[in-house]
Structure formats: structure tokens, C-alpha cells
N, C-alpha and C positions, 0 to 999 in steps of 0.2 A: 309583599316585598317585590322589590324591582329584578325580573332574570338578568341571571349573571352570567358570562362567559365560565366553561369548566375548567380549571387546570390543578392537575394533578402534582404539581408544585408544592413545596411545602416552606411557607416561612415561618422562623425560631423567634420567637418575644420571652425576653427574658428579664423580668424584673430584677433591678439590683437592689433596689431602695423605691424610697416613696408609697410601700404598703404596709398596713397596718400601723401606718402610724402618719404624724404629721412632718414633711422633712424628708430629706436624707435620696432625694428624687432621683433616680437615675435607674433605664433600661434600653438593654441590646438591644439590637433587630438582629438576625443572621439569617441573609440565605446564601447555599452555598460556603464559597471561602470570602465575602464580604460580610464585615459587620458595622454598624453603627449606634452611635450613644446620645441619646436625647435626654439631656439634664447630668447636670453635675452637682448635688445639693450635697450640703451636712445638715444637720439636725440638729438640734442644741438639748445640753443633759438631760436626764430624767433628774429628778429630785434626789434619787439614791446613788447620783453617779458622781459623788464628792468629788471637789475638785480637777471637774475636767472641764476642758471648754465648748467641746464638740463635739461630735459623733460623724464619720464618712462612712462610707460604701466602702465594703471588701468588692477590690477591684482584682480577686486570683484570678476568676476568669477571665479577665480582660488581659489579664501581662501573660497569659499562657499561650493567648491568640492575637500577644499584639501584630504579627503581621499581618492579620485578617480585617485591623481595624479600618473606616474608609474616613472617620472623623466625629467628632463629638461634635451635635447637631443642639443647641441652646433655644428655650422656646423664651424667655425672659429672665430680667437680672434682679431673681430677690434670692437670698443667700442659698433658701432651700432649692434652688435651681445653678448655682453658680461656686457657692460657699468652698466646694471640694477642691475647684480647678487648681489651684496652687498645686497641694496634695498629690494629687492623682499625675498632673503633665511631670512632676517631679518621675514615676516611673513608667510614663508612657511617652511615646514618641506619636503626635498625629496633627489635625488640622483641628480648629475649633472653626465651628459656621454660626454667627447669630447677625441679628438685628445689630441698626448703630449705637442706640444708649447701652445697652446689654454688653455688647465690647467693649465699651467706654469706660463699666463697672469690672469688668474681668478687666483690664488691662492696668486698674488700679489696682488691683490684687498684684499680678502679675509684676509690678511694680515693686510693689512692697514686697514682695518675694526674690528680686533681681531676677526674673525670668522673662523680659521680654523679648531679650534676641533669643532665645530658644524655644517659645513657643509660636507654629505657625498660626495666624489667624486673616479670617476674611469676613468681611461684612456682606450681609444678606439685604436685596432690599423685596419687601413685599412682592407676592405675585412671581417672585425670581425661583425657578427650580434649578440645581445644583446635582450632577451625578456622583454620586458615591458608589464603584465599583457597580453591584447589581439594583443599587438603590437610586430611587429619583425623588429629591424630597423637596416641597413646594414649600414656602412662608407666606399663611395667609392671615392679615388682620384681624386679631380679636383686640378686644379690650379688658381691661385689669386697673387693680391699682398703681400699677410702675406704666411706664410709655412703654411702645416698643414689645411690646407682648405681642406672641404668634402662636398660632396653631400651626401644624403641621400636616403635609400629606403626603405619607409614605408611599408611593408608589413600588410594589416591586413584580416581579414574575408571578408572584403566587395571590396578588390583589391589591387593592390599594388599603392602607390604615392611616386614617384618620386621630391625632392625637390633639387635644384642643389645650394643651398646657394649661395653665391655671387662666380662667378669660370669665368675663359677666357680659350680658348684652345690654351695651346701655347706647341708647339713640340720641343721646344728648350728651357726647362726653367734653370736657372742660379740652381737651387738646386734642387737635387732631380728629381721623375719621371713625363711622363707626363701624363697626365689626362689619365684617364683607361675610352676609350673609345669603351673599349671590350666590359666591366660591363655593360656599360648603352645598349649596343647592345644587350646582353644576356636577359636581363632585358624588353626589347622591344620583344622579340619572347616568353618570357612568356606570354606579356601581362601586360601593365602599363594601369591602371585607370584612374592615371590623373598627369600631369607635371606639376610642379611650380617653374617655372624659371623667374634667375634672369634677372628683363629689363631695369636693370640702362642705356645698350648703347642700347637699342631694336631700338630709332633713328636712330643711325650712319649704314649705309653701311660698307660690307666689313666684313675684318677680321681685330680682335682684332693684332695688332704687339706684338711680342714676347719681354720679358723685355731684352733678351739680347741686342736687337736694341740697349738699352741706353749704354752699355758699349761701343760702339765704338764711340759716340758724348762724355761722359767723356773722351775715350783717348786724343779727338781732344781739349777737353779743358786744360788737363792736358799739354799736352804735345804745346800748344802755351802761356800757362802762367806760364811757369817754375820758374819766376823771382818773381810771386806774392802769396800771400796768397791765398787759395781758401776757398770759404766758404758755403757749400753747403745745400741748404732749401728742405726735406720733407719731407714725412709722418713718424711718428715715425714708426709705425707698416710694414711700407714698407723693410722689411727683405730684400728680393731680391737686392732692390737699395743701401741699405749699401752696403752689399757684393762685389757690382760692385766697389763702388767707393774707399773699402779694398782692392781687384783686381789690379785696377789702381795706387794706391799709391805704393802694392808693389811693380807694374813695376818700377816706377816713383822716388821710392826712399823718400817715406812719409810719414812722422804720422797721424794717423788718431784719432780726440779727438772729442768725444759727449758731445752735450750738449744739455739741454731740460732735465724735469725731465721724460715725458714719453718713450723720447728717449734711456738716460740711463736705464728705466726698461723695456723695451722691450728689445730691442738690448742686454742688459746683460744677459738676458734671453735666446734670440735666441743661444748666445755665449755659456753660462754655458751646453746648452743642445745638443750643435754642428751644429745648424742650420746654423751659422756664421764660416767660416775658419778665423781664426788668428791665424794659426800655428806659423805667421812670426811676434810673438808680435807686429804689426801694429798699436792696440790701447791704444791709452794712455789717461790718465786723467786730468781735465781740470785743475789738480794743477801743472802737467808736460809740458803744454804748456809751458812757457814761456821758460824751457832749451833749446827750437829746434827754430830756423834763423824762421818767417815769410814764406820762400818760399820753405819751407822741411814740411810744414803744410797743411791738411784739415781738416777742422772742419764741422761738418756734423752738425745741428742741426733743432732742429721745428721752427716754423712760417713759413713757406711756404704759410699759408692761410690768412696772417696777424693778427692774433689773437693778440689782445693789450697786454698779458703779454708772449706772447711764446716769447723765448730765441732769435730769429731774429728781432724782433721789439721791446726788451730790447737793441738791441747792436744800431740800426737805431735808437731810440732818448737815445743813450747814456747814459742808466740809468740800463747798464748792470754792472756788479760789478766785473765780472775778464777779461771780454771782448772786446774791444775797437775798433770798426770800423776804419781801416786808407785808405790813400789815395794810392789807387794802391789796394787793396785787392776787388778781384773778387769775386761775390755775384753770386750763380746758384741757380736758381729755378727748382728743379727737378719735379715739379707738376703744374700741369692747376688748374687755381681758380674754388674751388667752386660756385653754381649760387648764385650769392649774399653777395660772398666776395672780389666779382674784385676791388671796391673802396677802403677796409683794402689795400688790395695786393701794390696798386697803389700807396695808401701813406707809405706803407714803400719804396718801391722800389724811389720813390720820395726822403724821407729821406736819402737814402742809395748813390744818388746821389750828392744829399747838402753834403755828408762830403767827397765826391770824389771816392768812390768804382765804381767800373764798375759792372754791370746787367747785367744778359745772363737768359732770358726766354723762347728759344725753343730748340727743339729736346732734351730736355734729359728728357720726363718722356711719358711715356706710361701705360694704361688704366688697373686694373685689372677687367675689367668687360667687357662679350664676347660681340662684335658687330654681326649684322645682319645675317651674313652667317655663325658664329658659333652656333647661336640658332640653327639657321637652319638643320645645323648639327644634335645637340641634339633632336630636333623632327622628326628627319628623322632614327634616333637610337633607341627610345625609340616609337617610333609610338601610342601618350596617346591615349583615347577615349574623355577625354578635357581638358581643358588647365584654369589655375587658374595663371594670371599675378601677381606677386611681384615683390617686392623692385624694389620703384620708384615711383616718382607722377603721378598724374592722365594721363598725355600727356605721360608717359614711359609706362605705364602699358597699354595705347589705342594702342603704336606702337606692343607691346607683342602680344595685341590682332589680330590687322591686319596682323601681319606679321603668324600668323597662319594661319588666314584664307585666305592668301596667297598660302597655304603649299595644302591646302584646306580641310582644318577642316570647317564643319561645326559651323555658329554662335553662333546656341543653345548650343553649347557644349563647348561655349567658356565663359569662368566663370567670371567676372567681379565683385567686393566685394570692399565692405568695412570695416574697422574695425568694430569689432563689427556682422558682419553678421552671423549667422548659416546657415551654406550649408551643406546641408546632400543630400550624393550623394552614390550610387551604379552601377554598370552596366547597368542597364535600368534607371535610371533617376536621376538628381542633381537639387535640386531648394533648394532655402533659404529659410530658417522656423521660424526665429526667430532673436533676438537681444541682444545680452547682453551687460556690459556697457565695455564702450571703450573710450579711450581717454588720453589726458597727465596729470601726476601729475607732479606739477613743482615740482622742487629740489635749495631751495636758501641756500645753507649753511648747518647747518643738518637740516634745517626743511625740512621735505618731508611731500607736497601736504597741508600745512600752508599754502603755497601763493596760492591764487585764483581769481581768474576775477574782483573782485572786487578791491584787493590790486592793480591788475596789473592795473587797470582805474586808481588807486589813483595815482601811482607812472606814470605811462603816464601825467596824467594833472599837478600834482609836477613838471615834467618836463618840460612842457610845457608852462603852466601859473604860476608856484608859489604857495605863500602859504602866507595867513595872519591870525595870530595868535592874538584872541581878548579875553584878560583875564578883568575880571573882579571879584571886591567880594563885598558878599552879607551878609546883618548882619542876623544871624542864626535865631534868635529872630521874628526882623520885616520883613526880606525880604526885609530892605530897599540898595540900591546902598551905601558902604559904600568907595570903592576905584574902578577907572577905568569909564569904557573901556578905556585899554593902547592898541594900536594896536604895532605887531613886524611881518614884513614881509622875506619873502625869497624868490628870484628868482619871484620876482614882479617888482618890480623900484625898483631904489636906493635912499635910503632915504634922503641922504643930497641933492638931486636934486628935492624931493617932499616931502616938509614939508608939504607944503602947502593942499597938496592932502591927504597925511597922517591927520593932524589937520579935516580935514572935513569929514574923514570918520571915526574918534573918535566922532565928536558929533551927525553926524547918528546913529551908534552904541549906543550910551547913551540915542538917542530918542528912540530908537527901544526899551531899557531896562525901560527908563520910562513909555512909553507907557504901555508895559507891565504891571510892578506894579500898575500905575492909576487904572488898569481894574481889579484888584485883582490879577492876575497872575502868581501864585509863582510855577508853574512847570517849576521845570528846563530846561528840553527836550523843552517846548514850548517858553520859553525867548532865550534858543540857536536859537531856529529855527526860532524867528522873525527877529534878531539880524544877523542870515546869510541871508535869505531873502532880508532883507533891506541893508545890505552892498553891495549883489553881485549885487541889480539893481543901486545901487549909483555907485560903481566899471563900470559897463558896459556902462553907459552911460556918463561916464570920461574917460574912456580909451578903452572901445571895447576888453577890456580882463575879461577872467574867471578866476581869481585865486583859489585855495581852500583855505575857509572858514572854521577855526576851532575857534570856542566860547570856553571859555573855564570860568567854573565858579568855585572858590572858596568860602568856607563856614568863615567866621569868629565870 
């Protein structure tokens, strides 16, 4: 390793988000009474988190020291990096710093949220360093799947940290330059502190393939299905891969129309700002579809991941409204399923079969995120003293870690965190000092961080077992039962198949309220509580099911 100047400094890296899982990206820097925040993502549900739309970052530690903040520092605009920003400037007061497309996508949020006169924002251009109180943070050119992606380089009192936001090394990229693998060289003979690199493929061997790979498998699709529609599934934010398949059309002689609402605000975006060539008016509008033949068409749109309401699994069960699945129209998945969307994927692609489209799921999408030999690369450029793994689960961030100490970094110096951790680290030593609060706040609608653990048990066993609803009323006066228990069930049995069962768990219910009264017993909270008590063992040992039990008492 390269010597380093010594300084007894200590700088604070505090993950919020973006560990142990995929998403949800955002962490401090603090030294001193400066702080800053690189990434603003949300994450999207787990499977068990019914009904919610998203998950943010617990931002307590950040509103506890909002005056310490010096600005949120953006390294590119895919949601797990930006998703939050509404959210969050709703209770913070600071500056946002990114790249131009990256603003372009935050300010359409910002937008849709009416928050643009009250957020401050300023455009970053490459190479440009920026003072934040004791921080100095550089933007240098990597490449990704979106434009406009950066690494950063934190400079502060206590060393520089190196953070490559989500980036691949590809020498042949379809826009623009390629990764300035000068900078990070330059940046390693000064003396980097510490790298935190991206280890979403820290797995996979090899190197990351360049996006243009994809444009010669859309030639070959274009150019063998001349006769039929094509209809093409991915990532909205995937800039690069429109582009290619704008390219092909205008070899091909085609229109190209979007659909997807993040797709039309990305991509309009990418266009308005020149990221997208459509010199050759290519794109048109999904109300201009219908003037052009079927086989003069591609339609580019979302659900790639199967997501139940995205625009490709509205046309797969046919409850799309200007768009109609036919027989003969070619279905391309330009994306690999996420872990734990291959079942979505499967039933549309299933559906999309039952009305007669043909499926094409390989070779046409490639990885923006570096494999094995390109990390490699970047620690062999930037030479840290240690290595702090992100974005990625726990098994992505374990391969980050060995694949350094492969490199042969030292283990001590190999940083391993959880959200929430305080590492305060300097040139002679890094260890964790503390914890502050970490975690997800769901997003159901506008409620933000309403739903919690408790709602989400409700709504799991709702789902699950049901729900029986037992009213009763009670005369104000005496307390005596003057109407009820009516029992009304949902997603328990069906009631015209169990009268019989229903009938008997009404006059439990009734015993349960007598008995009460007998005893004197006119708290309400304790007649509820007899009354579900005595139902859910008469329920379980009838049917072996737990439904939820809601009593439910009127006064008259």
C-alpha cells in the first residue's frame, strides 16, 4: 500500500440504508459539526409487507442535526438512489448536489410533490468539486445503466473516501465517455482512506459486458421479425437500452412509442436534455400508434419485473386500455428478474403466451453493475487502507469483502456495517462507536411511517385467516344486552355454507356478554375481551383457524 500522511482526525460514516439489502441507499459523512448525505433511495416492499408501496430511510438522526447538514450529495437518478427525496426535504431544510439528468429526475418528483420553490438544488458537472462546510466532494465519471452516474470523492481532514455509487466499466458505452479511470488513479497516488464500492455483482466472475453487446441481439431480433409487432420490456431508467432499440428502428424503418408512466418521465426527460438522439423523429405517442401497420411498430414499455399494474402486465391480462396484446406480436424482455420476482415474471410471460405472443428472454440485457475483475480493477487504482462494502445483501457485501482480501487487504481493515453503525475511522484506526436509529418507514398512500408492525400482523392475518366482526348493543342506563351479538364475517367461510357454525358462535358470543354482566362487569375493553377470548377458542377447535376477532359495542 501507498504511505499516507498521519492524521489523528476522525471521520463519522454512518450508513442509513442500502445494507443488507437491495435499495433504500442513503449515508452521513460527519466530521466535526459538518455533515453530509450521499443518496436518497426507497426500496420497494418485501412480499409480507401488504399493501405498502415503499420503504425510506429513518431520517431521526438527520432532523436531530439538521443544522449540521452541509447538503445531500446524489451519485445517480434510479429510484433506489433518489425515490426518498420528496419524503425526506418535506422534513429537512438543505441543498441537493447532483449531475444534470439526475436533477431532471428529482425535479419531476419535486414536481409532483409541489415542492419546487422550496427545495434548493444545483447541478454538478464532472471533475467539478463543491465545499460542504469540512467536506470537499469531487464528481467523477463512471458508467451505469442511467446517464449521468458518478462516483465520488470525499475529501475531508481525516482522508479522502472514495464512493463509486452504483457504476460498471464498460469502454465502449452507447452515450457519452467512459469511466475516467485516470481520476480514480490520480486519487490512489494521493492516498485514498477508504473505498466503498458498489457489490451488487461482487458474486459473478469476470467482467461486467458492455451495453452495446445488446444492440447487435436487437439487430437479430429486428431484423427476423420484420412481419410482427415487437414489444419490448425494461427498465424505465435504462437510458442506454431505449437508445439502442431508437438505433435499430431507425435502421429498420420504425416507430418507436412508450408506454409506462415512469418510462414516459424518464425517457422524456433523457430526450428534452439530449441524452436520447431522436434527431430522426422516431418517437411517437401512444395516441399515434394506431396511424402506423403493427410491423412498422415498437413499443418499449415497463413491467419487465412483472409488477401487477406496470403497462406490460396491463396488456397480458387485457385490462390495458389503448393497448391490446395480438397473435403474432413478439414480447422481449430486455432484463433478468429480480431475486424474488421470477414467479410475477413467469405469469405474465405465461399470460402473454395464452393470447398467442411469442417470448424472447435471453441475450438482450446486460448488468449495470461492475463484476469481479472490474472491482478489481478499482482497487488496484485507488489502493484504500480499507474497504467499507455497499449496496447489496448481506452475501453481496461478504463477496466485496473477500474479494479484497483476495487483493490482500488486510481483514482488520475490511469494514463490515450495518445500518445504523457509527464508524469513525482515521489513518491509524476505524472501529464502530455507536448506533443510531435505522430502519424502514413504510409509505402506504400518503401516509408516511402510519403503517407499522403492528398494522402489517393485522393485515397479514386479514389475509390469512379473516375476520369476524361481532356487534352488539348495550342499554346505556343498565348495561343490560339490549340487541345482538350479530356475527358478519370476511374471508373466514362462506356464510350460506355455515349457518350452522355461524348460529353457534352467536350464542357463545352472548354467553361470553352474559356472563360478563352476571358478574357486574360493565367495562367495555373487558366484555370485548371475554367475548374475543371465548370466540377464538370455540373458532379453533371448529375449524383449526384464527380469524381476527373484532367486538364491537354500541351504546343505546
Amino acid at each position: 500500500m501507498r504511505k499516507r500522511k498521519q492524521n489523528s482526525a476522525k471521520l463519522k460514516v454512518i450508513p442509513l440504508g442500502g445494507l443488507d439489502r437491495i435499495g433504500m441507499n442513503m449515508t452521513a459523512f460527519q466530521f466535526g459539526d459538518s455533515i453530509i448525505v450521499v443518496d436518497c433511495g426507497l426500496a420497494f416492499p418485501e412480499n409480507d409487507m401488504l399493501g405498502i408501496d415503499f420503504v425510506i430511510p429513518d431520517i431521526s438522526f438527520l432532523k436531530e442535526n439538521e443544522s449540521k447538514i452541509k447538503g445531500f450529495v446524489i451519485t445517480h437518478g434510479h429510484e433506489d438512489h433518489i425515490g426518498a427525496v420528496p419524503y425526506v426535504f418535506k422534513e429537512l431544510k438543505t441543498t441537493i448536489y447532483s449531475t444534470r439528468l439526475t436533477m431532471a429526475l428529482i425535479e419531476r418528483k419535486l414536481e409532483e410533490h409541489g415542492m419546487m420553490k422550496t427545495v434548493k438544488r444545483r447541478v454538478i458537472k464532472y471533475g467539478q468539486t463543491i465545499t460542504l462546510g469540512d467536506f470537499r466532494v469531487e464528481f467523477i465519471k463512471t458508467n451505469h445503466s442511467i446517464q449521468d452516474a458518478a462516483a465520488l470523492a470525499i475529501n475531508t481532514p481525516a482522508g479522502t473516501v472514495i464512493h463509486t455509487g452504483d457504476f460498471k466499466v464498460d469502454y465502449t458505452p452507447v452515450y457519452g465517455d467512459a469511466i475516467d479511470l485516470q481520476r480514480f488513479a490520480e486519487l490512489g497516488k494521493k492516498g485514498v482512506l477508504a473505498l466503498m464500492c458498489d457489490s451488487t455483482n461482487a458474486e459473478r466472475p469476470g467482467f461486467t459486458m458492455s451495453e452495446k453487446t445488446v444492440g447487435a441481439a436487437f439487430d437479430r431480433i429486428f431484423t427476423e421479425n420484420k412481419r410482427n409487432r415487437l414489444i419490448i420490456a425494461t427498465f424505465a431508467s435504462n437510458v442506454d437500452r431505449v437508445q439502442q432499440v431508437i438505433n435499430m428502428a431507425v435502421k429498420h424503418k420504425r416507430k418507436v412509442c412508450l408506454e409506462g408512466r415512469s418510462m414516459t418521465s424518464v425517457i422524456g426527460a433523457a430526450i428534452e436534455l439530449g441524452y436520447i438522439d431522436d434527431s430522426q423523429h422516431t418517437v411517437i405517442t401512444l395516441d399515434e400508434l394506431d396511424n402506423y401497420p403493427p410491423e412498422k411498430v415498437v413499443l418499449v414499455t415497463t413491467g419487465s419485473q412483472g409488477e401487477a399494474m406496470a403497462a406490460l402486465s396491463r396488456m397480458a391480462a387485457n385490462i390495458h386500455k389503448k393497448v391490446k396484446i395480438m397473435p403474432g406480436d413478439v414480447v422481449v424482455f430486455s432484463s433478468h428478474p429480480i431475486p424474488g420476482n421470477e414467479k410475477a415474471v413467469s405469469n405474465v410471460v405465461n399470460e402473454l403466451y395464452e393470447i398467442g405472443a411469442r417470448v424472447v428472454l435471453q441475450d438482450t440485457h446486460v448488468s449495470g453493475h461492475a463484476c469481479q475483475e472490474d472491482i478489481k480493477l478499482i482497487y488496484a487504482l485507488t489502493a484504500p487502507k480499507y474497504t467499507i462494502p455497499v449496496h447489496g445483501e448481506r452475501r453481496h457485501l461478504q463477496a466485496q469483502a473477500d474479494l479484497a482480501a483476495s487483493l490482500g487487504m488486510s481483514r482488520k481493515n475490511i469494514l463490515m456495517l450495518h445500518n445504523g453503525d457509527v464508524l469513525e475511522l482515521n489513518d491509524k484506526k476505524a472501529q464502530i462507536t455507536g448506533k443510531v436509529p435505522a430502519g424502514g418507514i413504510l409509505v402506504d398512500g400518503l401516509g408516511v411511517g402510519d403503517v407499522g408492525q403492528v398494522v402489517i400482523r393485522d393485515r397479514q392475518k386479514l389475509s390469512e385467516e379473516g375476520i369476524m366482526v361481532v356487534v352488539m348493543t348495550l342499554e346505556k342506563a343498565t348495561g343490560e344486552l339490549i340487541a345482538g351479538p350479530e356475527i358478519v364475517s370476511r374471508g373466514f367461510v362462506y356464510i350460506k355454507e355455515a349457518e350452522a357454525l355461524l348460529d353457534e358462535a352467536d350464542d357463545v358470543a352472548a354467553e361470553a356478554v352474559d356472563y360478563c354482566l352476571r358478574r357486574g362487569i360493565h367495562d367495555w375493553s373487558k366484555i370485548k375481551n371475554t367475548v374475543k377470548e371465548d370466540l377464538s377458542e370455540f373458532i379453533w377447535k371448529k375449524t383449526k383457524r384464527r380469524p381476527m376477532i373484532l367486538p364491537i359495542i354500541l351504546e343505546a
